[in-house]
C-alpha positions in Angstrom: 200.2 21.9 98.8 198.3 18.8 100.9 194.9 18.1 100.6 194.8 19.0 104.2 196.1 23.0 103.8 192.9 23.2 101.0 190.8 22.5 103.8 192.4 24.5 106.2 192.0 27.6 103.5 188.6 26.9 103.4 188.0 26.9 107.3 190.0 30.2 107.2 187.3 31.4 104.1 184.3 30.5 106.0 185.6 32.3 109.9 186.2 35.0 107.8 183.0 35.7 106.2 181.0 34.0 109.6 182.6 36.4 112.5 179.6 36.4 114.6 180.4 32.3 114.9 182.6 31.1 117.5 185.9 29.6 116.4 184.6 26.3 116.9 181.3 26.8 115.3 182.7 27.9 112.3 185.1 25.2 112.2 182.6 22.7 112.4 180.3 24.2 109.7 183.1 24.5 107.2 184.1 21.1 108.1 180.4 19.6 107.5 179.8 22.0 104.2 183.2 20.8 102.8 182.4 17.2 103.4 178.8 18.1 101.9 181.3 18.7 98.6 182.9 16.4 98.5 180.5 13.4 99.3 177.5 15.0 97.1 175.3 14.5 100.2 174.1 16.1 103.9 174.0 12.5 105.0 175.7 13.0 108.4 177.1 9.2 108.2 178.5 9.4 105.3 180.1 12.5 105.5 181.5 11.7 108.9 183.1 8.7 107.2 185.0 10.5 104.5 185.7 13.6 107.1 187.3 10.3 109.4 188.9 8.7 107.2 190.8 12.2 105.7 191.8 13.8 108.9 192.2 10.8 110.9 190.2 10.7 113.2 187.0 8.2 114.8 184.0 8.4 112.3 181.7 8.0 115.5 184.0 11.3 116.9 183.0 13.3 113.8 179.3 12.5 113.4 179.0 13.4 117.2 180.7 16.9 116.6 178.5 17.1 113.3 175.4 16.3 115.5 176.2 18.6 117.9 176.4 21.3 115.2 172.5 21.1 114.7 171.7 20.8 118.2 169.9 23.2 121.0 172.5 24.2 123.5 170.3 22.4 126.3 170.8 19.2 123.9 175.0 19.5 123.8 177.2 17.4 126.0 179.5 19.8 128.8 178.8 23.2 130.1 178.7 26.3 128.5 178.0 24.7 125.0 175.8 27.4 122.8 173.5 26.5 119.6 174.5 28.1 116.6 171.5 30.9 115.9 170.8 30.4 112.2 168.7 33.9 112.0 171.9 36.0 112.3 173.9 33.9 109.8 171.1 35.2 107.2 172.8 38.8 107.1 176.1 37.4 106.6 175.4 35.1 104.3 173.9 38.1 102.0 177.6 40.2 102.4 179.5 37.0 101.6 177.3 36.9 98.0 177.8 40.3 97.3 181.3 40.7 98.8 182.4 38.1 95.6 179.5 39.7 93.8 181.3 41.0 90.3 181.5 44.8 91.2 179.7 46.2 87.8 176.6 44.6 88.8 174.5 46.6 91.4 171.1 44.3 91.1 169.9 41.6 92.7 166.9 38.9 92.2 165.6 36.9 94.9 162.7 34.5 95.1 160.5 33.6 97.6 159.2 29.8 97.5 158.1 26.9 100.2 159.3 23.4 99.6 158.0 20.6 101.6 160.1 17.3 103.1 156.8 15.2 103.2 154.5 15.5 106.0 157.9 16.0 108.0 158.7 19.9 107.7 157.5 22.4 105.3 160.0 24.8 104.7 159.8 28.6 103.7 162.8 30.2 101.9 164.2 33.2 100.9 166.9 32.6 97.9 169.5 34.5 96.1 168.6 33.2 92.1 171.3 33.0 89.9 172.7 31.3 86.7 170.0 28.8 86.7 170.0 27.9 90.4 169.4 29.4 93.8 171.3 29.9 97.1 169.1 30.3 100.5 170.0 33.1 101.9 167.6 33.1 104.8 164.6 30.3 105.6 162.2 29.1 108.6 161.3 25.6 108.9 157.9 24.4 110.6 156.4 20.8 111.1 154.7 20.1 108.2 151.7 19.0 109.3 151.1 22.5 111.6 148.0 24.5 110.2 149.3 28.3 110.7 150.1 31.4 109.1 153.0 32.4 107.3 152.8 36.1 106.7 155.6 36.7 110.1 158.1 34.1 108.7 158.0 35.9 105.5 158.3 39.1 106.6 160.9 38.2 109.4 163.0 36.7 106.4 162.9 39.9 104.4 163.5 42.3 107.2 166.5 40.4 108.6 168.2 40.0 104.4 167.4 43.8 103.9 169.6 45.4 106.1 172.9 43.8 104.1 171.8 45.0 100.4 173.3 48.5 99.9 171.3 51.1 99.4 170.8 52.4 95.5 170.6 48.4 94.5 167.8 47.5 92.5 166.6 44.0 94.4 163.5 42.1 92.5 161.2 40.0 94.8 159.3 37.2 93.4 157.1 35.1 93.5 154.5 32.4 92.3 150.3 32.7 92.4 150.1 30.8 95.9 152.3 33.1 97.8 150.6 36.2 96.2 149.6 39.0 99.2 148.7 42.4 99.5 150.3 43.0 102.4 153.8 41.3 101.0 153.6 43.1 98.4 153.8 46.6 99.7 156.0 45.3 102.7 158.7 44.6 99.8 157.8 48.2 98.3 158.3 49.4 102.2 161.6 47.8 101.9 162.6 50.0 98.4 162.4 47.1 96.4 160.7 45.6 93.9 158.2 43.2 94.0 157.5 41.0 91.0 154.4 38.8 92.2 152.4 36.5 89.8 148.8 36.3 90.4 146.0 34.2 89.4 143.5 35.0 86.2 140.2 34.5 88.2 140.2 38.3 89.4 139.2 42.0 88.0 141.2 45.2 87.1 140.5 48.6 85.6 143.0 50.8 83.9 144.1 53.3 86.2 141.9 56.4 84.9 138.8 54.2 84.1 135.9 53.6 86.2 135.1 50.4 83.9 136.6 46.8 85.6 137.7 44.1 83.2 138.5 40.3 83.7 142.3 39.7 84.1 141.9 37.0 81.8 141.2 39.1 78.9 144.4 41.6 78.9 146.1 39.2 76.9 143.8 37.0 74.4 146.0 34.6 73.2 149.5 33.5 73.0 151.9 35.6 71.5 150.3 38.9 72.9 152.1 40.7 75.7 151.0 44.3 77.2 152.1 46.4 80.4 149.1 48.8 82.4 149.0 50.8 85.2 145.9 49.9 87.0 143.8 49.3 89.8 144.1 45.4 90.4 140.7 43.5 91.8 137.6 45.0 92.6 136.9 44.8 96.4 137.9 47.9 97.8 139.8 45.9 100.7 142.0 44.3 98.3 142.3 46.8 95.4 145.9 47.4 94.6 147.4 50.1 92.1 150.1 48.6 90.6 151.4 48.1 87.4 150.4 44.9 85.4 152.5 42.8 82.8 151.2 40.6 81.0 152.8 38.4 78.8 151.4 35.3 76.9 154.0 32.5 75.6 153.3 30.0 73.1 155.3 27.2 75.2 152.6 27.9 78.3 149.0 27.1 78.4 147.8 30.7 80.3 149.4 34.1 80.6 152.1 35.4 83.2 149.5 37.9 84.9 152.9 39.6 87.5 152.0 42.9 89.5 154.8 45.0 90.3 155.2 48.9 91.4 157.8 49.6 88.4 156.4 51.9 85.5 155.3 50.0 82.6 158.6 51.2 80.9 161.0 50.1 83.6 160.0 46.2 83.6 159.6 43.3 81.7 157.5 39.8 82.4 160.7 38.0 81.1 162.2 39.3 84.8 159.7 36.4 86.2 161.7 34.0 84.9 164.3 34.1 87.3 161.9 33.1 89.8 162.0 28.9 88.2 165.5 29.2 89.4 164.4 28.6 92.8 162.9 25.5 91.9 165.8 24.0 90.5 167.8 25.1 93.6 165.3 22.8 95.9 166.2 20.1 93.0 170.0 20.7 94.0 169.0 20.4 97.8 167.3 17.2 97.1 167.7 14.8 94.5 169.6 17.0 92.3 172.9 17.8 94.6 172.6 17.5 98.4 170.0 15.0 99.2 168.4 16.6 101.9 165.0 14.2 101.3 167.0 11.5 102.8 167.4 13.3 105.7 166.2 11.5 109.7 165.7 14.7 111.2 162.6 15.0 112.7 163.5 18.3 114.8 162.7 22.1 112.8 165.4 23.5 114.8 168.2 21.1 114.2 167.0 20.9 110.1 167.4 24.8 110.2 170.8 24.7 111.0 171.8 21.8 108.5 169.9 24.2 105.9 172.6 26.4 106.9 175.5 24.1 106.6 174.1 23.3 102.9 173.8 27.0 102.2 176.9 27.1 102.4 178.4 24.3 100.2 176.0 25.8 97.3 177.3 29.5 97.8 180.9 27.9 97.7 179.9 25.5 94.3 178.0 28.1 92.7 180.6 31.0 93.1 183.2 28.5 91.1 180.6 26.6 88.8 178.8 30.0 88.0 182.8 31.4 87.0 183.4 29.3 84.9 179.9 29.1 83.0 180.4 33.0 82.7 183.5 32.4 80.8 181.5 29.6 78.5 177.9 31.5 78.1 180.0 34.5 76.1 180.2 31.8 73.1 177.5 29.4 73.9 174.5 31.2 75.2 172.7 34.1 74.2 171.0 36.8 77.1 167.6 36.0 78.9 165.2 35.9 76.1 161.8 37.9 76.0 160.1 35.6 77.0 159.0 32.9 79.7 161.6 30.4 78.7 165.3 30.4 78.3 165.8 29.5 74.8 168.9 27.3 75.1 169.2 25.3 78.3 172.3 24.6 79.9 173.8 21.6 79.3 175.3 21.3 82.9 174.3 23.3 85.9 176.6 25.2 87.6 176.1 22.7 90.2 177.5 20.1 88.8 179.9 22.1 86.6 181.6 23.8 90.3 181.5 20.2 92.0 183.7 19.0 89.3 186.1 21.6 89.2 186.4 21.9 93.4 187.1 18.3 93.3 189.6 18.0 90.4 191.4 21.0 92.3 191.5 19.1 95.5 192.5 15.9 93.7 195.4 18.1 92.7 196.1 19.2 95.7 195.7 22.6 94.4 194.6 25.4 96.6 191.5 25.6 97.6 189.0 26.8 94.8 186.9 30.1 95.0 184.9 32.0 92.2 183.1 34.7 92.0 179.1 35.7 91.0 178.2 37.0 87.4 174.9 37.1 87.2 173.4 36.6 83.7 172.0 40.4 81.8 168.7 40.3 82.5 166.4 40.9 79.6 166.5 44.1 77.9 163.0 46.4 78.6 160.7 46.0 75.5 158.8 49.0 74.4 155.3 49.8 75.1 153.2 52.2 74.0 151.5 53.7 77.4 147.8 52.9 77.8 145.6 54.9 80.4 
């Protein structure tokens, strides 16, 4: 097989799970994500070099057709030239994760997180966690420097993902003390799933059949201590929220994971919060770590949203054949999620790295073109808890 029929298989993969794009459209994008691969970058130079130079054609040919992916259809050269709309890819990127999804596994983790480009863009994100990193399954990005709200984007990105989850799945939501809401939380319970939301220590709570508020930061003393409560979280009326609380204390942390979620006491566990670092590392791979998207020129929110999606892409396609293969290593090297805020035995190489390496040895080989599959790690098993009241 040529090097050129792997890339034709992979245009094929991506038309296939992008039907709403035009021909071209998905052409394009799994011509960008590809070169993404292969060059370890979204600079739009360099991959128009190597994507030259392979099929060849005029660098200056490619890096127009590659701008032209990430433009406004006003902006495009000709007539009749549309902009790709990258709030209906969100739903398909969602069936493409759980169409190679391993079919025994009917739950899903996602995390909610904003990462920041400088003063440039701020950008809010909606990922799919798993094996250590993330994939964005659906994101808005705004000038960085604009003072407004973000309680629409949020709820626009969970509303549009929703629809593509099938129904009886058990879907966790997380997220960190800054993004903590009342009203996101019971929109995600609206949704039938889960919220898993960490909030700050500075706030009161009363057990659910006590008249008698506490201080969150006493439910758990000292490290080491973990408990789960149903109660009635903070004391104005206007923000009181029954819920159920778990606390858990590590020795490796300097406070308490205070998370409120609407599972029974006995149906979760704090460790379930630890998926949510995941998304961190997945804005490391987008950076620094994989893609380097920091490096990026573009100035335009628009344009920046549509090479998010072209880099959503190239990490579903690593992770589905780096996370493969460390499924097939982590039954002799790694034990399940621990219970407790940190993995106890980190990996060694990310499934990043690990499904760059093997897509490139296979093209190198002239192999054909390299999928995988997703195997999501078990989560941690439910501890037991004597109920309090």
């Amino acid at each position: 097989m040529s090097h050129h029929q792997g890339l034709e298989q992979w245009i094929e993969i991506v038309s296939s799970q992008m039907p709403h794009l035009s021909k071209t459209q998905a052409g394009v994008l799994a011509l960008y994500s590809f070169g993404v691969v292969m060059m370890q970058s979204s600079g739009m130079r360099k991959v128009s070099v190597f994507l030259g130079a392979l099929l060849g054609r005029k660098e200056n040919s490619v890096r127009q057709q590659l701008r032209e992916f990430c433009y406004d259809g006003d902006d495009k050269r000709g007539a009749q030239r549309q902009e790709v709309e990258v709030t209906a890819c969100f739903g398909a990127l969602v069936r493409w994760i759980l169409t190679w999804w391993g079919s025994s596994e009917q739950r899903l983790a996602l995390a909610l997180d904003a990462t920041s480009l400088g003063q440039r863009f701020t950008v809010l994100v909606l990922s799919v966690v798993y094996r250590g990193c993330a994939i964005p399954v659906a994101w808005a990005i705004v000038p960085g420097t604009r003072a407004a709200a973000w309680r629409w984007h949020w709820i626009g990105l969970l509303d549009t993902v929703a629809g593509y989850v099938p129904a009886g799945w058990t879907v966790l939501v997380l997220a960190d003390r800054g993004l903590y809401a009342k009203w996101l939380f019971q929109h995600i319970v609206h949704l039938h799933w889960h919220p898993l939301l960490r909030i700050n220590g500075q706030g009161q709570f009363r057990l659910r059949h006590s008249t008698t508020f506490q201080a969150l930061k006493t439910v758990v003393e000292h490290a080491g201590k973990a408990r789960h409560l149903e109660i009635v979280c903070f004391k104005t009326p206007r923000s009181q929220l029954h819920c159920t609380l778990l606390a858990q204390w590590d020795s490796d942390y300097t406070d308490p994971w205070l998370i409120v979620t609407d599972l029974l006491p006995n149906q979760a566990t704090a460790a379930w919060y630890g998926l949510r670092t995941w998304i961190e590392a997945g804005f490391k791979d987008l950076k620094r770590g994989g893609w380097h998207w920091h490096q990026t020129a573009m100035t335009d929110p628009a344009r920046a949203e549509r090479l998010w999606l072209v880099l959503s892409i190239a990490t579903l396609w690593v992770l589905s054949v780096g996370g493969q293969a460390d499924q097939a290593l982590c039954a002799a090297g790694f034990d399940p999620l621990p219970l407790t805020p940190a993995r106890s035995q980190p990996r060694r190489l990310s499934c990043l790295a690990r499904g760059i390496a093997l897509i490139l040895a296979a093209f190198f080989r002239a192999d054909p073109c390299p999928t995988g599959a997703f195997f999501p790690e078990p989560w941690a098993s439910l501890p037991n808890f004597e109920p309090v009241l």
